[in-house]
N, C-alpha and C positions, 0 to 999 in steps of 0.2 A: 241186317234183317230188322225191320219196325216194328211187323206183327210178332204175339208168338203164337206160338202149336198150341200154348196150355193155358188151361180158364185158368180164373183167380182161384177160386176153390180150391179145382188139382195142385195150383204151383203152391198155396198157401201148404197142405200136404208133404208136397215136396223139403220147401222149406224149416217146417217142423220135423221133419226124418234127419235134415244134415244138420240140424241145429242139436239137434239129439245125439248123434254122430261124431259131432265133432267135440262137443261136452263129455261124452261117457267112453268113447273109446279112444280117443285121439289125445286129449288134453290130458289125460294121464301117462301114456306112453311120451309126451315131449322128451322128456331126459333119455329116451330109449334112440330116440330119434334122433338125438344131439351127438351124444355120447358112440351110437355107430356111425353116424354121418348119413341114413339112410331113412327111408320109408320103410318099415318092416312088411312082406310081400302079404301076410293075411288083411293087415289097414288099405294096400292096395287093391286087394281082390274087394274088398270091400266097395272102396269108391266104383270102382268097373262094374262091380251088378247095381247101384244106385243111379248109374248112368252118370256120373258123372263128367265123364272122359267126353261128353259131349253134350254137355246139358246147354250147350247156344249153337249146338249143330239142328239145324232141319230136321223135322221129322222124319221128310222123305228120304233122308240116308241115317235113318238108324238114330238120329238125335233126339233130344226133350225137346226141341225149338224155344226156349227163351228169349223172352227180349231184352233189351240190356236192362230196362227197369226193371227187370225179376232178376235180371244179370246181378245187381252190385248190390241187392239186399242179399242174396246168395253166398257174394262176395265178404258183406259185413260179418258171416256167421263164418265163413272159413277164412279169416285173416284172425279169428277169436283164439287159435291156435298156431304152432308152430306152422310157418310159412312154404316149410320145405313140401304138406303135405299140396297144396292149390300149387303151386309149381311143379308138381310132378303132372298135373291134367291141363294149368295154364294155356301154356301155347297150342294144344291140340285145339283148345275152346277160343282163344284168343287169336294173337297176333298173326300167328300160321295158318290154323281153322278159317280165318274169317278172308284172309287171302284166297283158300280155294272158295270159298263159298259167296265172294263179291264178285270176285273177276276170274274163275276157273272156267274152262269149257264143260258143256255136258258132259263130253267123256273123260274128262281129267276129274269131275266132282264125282261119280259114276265110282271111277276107280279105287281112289283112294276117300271118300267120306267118309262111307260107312267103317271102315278101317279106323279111323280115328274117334268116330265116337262112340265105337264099343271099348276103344283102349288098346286092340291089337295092334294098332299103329299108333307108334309116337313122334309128331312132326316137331319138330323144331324152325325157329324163325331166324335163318342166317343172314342179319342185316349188319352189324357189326363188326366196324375191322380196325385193325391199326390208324388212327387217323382220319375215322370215317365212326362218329358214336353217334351223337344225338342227332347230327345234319347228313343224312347220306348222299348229300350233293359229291361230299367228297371221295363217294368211294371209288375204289381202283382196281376189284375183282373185275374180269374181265372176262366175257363170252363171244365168241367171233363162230360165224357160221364156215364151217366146213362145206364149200359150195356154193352157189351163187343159185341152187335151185331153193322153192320154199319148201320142199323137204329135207333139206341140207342139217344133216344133225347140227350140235352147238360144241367148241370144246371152250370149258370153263378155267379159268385159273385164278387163284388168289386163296387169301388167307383171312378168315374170319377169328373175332376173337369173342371171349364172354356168352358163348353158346348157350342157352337154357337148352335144357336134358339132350345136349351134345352126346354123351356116353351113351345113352339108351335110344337114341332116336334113331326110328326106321325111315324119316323122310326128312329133308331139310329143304324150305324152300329159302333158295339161295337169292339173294338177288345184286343180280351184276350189271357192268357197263357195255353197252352194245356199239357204244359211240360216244364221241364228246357232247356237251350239250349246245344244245342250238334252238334254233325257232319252233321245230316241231316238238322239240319237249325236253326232257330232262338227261335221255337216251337211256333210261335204265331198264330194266327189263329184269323177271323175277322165273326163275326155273324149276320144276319140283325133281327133287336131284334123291333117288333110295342113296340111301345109305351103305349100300352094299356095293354100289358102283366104282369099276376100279378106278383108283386116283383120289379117292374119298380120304381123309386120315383124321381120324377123332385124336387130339393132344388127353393130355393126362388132366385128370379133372382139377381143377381152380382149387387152390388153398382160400379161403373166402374169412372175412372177420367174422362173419353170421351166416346165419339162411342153411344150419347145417341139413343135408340132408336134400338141398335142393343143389342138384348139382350142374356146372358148367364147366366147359372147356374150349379150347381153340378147334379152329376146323380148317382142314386145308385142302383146299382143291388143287388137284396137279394133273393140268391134261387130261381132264372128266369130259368123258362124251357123252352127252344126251341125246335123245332124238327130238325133232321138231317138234316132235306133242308132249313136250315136255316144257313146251315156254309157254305160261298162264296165259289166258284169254286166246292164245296163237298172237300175239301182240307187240313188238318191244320198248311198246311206248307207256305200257299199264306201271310196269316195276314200282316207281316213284310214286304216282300215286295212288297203288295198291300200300305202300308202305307207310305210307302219310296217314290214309284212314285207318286202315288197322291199328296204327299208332294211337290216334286223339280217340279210338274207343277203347285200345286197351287201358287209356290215362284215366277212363272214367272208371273201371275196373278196378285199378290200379288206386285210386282214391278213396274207391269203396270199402277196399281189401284193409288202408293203411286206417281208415275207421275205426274196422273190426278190430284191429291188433292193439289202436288208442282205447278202445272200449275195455277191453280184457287188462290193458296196464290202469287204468282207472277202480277195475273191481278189484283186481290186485292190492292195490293202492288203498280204497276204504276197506277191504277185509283186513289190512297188514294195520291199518290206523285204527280200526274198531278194538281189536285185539292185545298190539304188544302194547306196554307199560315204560314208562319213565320216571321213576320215583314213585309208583304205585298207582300213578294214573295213564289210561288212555292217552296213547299221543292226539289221538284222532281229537282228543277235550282241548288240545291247543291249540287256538286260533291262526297261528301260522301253517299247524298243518291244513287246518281248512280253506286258507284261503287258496294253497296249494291244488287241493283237492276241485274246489269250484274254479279253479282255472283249468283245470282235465276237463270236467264236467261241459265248462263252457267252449270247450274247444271239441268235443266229442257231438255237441249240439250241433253246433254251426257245420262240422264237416259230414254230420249225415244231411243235412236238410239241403246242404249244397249239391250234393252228389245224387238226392234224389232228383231234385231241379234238372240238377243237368243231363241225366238220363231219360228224364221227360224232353228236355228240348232236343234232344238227341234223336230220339223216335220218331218228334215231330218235325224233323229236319229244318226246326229253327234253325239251330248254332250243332255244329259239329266241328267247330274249332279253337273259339276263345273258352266256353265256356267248359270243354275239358281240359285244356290246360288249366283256366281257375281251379277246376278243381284238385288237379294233381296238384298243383305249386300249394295250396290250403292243404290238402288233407296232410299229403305227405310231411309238410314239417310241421303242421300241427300233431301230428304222433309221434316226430321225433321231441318235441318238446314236452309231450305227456309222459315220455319215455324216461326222458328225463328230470323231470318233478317225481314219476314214482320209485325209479332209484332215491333221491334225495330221500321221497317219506318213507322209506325202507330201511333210510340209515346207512350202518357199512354193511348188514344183512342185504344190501342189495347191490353190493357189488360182488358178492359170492356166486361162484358158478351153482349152478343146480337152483337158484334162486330163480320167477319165470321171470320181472321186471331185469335181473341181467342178461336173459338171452333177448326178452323183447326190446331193450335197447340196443344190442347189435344189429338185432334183425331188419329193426325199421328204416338203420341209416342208409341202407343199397335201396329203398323209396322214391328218396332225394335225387337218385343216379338213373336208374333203367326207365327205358320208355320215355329219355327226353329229361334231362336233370332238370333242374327248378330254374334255371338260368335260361336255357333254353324256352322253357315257359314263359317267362317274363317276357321274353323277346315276342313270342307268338302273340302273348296279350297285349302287351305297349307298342308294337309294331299292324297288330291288326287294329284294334282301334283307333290309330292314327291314318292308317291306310284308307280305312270305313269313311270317317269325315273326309278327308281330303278329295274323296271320290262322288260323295255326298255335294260337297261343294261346285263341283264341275257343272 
């Protein structure tokens, strides 16, 4: 989606309500959030009447309609806090949501939209497998039609791993191999699979180093039948690149989000340096902490103005490819490296748990990893801009 539903006005509104939000009732429950591993159900009831759960769904099925540029300032203000809370609404708005909502049929958007952006449905994005992470040329889940008619259900098999909200999700869109790849495309094809479906099996949620609170798991399909209107667009050739774009917009998301969370370890960081003392004075009075600090600052700068950039080019269907991976491989390890300057100016008070610079250094390092590690980015960006000229040249 380019346009959105909402004037500047209204989203400026909006904006001010979760920034509100996520300051006064959220950012003080993190340790409640850490410590159970959960989202406490009144913080969720909350996001669900703010509309959260689909504040980049359509109007016409129940959403706010945002555009990604109201997307990742959104994003800047709930990455300000613990991360588990935007991952409990993520995928319904992102990677999964934007799948029904690019390449879904009327009646498959019909069915399940509004579902998703009141919050009663929670989709989950099953692209992930043993083997098969940030390149899903290599996946092996498999879908084979039952029949040779084109209403011939589909039976599904394989095994998905690192689920976002695996345990609570009412829909997973799966996406499997219909075929090897060849001329006409990549053969992958993507299915919207309930959760209740027999042969479905949610694994035990992930021990994780951080991100408490936001949970995943492995998912295994075993001889899952679906019926024909259950493969996105009616298609089996979208899968791949229904996953590909969903991908390079959730990176802008994704960069926005690790902004927010570089911001919040920066204020951390000068409120802990204005305060504590060392011999009676301000550490914040010694120039190495500053310099520390103006390399937050300067790295907090450069990944909001990137991010806005590139959500502008995004909308304008410049660039929908190099310029979100720049931005994920930027934000993301510039937050982990804010993360860790604000441990360092914290001292060993910031390698204590209940401390927020020690949970926001666990938190930010899975950044680096989902939606494409930084590696994988590199390649997108040093591989397309050599591709660009070479083709240029012709």
């Amino acid at each position: 989606m380019t346009t959105s539903d909402v004037s500047d006005e209204d989203f400026r509104e909006i904006l001010a309500q979760t920034r509100q939000f996520v300051r006064t009732a959220v950012v003080p429950r993190e340790q409640e959030i850490l410590t159970e591993d959960r989202v406490p159900d009144d913080l969720r009831d909350q996001v669900k009447d703010m509309g959260l759960f689909g504040y980049a769904i359509p109007q016409e099925f129940g959403g706010l309609g945002l555009n990604l540029v109201q997307d990742v300032e959104l994003a800047m203000e709930l990455g300000y806090t613990s991360l588990a809370l935007r991952s409990m609404f993520g995928t319904n708005n992102g990677i999964a949501g934007q799948v029904l909502v690019g390449y879904g049929t009327d009646d498959q958007k019909s069915t399940w939209l509004e579902g998703i952006a009141s919050g009663d449905v929670v989709a989950s994005f099953a692209l992930t497998e043993p083997g098969a992470g940030s390149n899903p040329s290599g996946l092996r889940t498999k879908a084979v039609r039952d029949g040779s008619a084109d209403n011939a259900d589909w039976i599904i098999n394989g095994q998905k791993q690192y689920i976002t909200n695996a345990p609570t999700a009412d829909l997973f869109v799966t996406f499997a191999r219909t075929r090897p790849a060849d001329d006409k495309g990549a053969g992958i094809a993507v299915f919207l699979v309930a959760a209740d479906t027999p042969g479905v099996k949610v694994g035990p949620k992930d021990k994780k180093m951080g991100q408490e609170g936001a949970w995943t798991a492995d998912v295994t399909f075993t001889d899952v039948r679906v019926p024909a209107g259950a493969l996105v667009g009616g298609s089996v050739d979208i899968g791949y690149r229904a996953a590909m774009t969903s991908l390079a917009r959730g990176r802008v998301h994704i960069a926005a989000l690790a902004v927010g969370t570089a911001q919040r370890a920066l204020d951390e960081s000068v409120a802990y340096a204005a305060t504590a003392t060392q011999g009676g004075t301000p550490i914040g009075e010694f120039q190495l902490v500053q310099a520390m600090i103006a390399d937050q600052q300067t790295g907090v700068l450069a990944g909001r103005a990137l991010v806005r950039e590139t959500a502008h080019k995004w909308i304008s269907d410049e660039d929908r490819r190099i310029a979100p991976s720049a931005a994920k491989l930027f934000c993301t390890e510039m937050a982990g490296k804010v993360a860790d300057l604000a441990v360092q100016i914290h001292g060993g008070s910031g390698y204590m748990r209940e401390v927020a610079v020690e949970r926001i250094y666990r938190d930010v390092r899975l950044l680096r990893l989902y939606e494409g590690t930084s590696e994988i980015q590199r390649l997108i960006i040093g591989g397309g801009l050599v591709k660009a000229q070479r083709k240029a040249m012709r």
